[in-house]
C-alpha positions as CSV (number, residue, x, y, z in Angstrom):
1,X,0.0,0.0,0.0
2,X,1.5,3.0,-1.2
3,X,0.3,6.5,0.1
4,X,1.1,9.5,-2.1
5,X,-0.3,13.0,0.3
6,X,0.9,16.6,-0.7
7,X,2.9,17.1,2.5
8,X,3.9,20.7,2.8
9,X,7.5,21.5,1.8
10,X,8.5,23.1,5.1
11,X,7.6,19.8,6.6
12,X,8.5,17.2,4.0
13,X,12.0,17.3,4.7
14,X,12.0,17.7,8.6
15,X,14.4,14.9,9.9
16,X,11.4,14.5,12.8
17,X,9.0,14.1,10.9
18,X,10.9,11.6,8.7
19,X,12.7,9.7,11.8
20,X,8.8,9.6,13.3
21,X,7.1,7.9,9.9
22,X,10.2,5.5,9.7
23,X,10.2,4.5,13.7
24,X,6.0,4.3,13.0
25,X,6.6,2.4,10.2
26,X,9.5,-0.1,11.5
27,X,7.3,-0.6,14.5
28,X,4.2,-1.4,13.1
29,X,6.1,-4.1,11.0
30,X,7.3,-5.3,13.9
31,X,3.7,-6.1,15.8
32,X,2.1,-7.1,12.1
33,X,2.0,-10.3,13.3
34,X,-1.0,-10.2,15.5
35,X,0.1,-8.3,18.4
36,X,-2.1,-5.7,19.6
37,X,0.6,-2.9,20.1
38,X,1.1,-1.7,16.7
39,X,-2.4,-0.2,17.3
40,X,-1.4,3.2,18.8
41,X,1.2,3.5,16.2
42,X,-1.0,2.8,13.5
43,X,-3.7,5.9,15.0
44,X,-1.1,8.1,15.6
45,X,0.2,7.6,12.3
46,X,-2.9,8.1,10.6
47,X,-4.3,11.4,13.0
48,X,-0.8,13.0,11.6
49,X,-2.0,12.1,8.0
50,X,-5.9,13.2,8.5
51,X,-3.9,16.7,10.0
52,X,-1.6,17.0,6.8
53,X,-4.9,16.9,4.7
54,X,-6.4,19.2,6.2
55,X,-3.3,21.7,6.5
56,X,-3.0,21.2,2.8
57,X,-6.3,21.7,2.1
58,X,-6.8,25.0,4.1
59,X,-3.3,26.3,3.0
């Protein structure tokens, strides 16, 4: 699954934001197998999306 969001440029490049997505992303492969702690992850993840949508959108 491939997501392609406008992220906006002052944040696109922020080593936070990509050391957050790739710790999010390393730990939810990590609990893929069944485990019910990639779930916080996995909301967090997708509440910073859902915010980056509507940034872009009002921007």
């Amino acid at each position: 699954m491939h997501l392609s969001l406008p992220i906006p440029p002052s944040l696109s490049h922020t080593p936070l934001t990509i050391s957050l997505l790739s710790l999010t992303h390393r730990h939810a492969l990590l609990h893929m197998s069944g485990s019910i702690a990639y779930i916080p992850s996995l909301s967090l993840l997708s509440l910073w999306l859902f915010a980056h949508v509507i940034y872009t959108q009002e921007a």
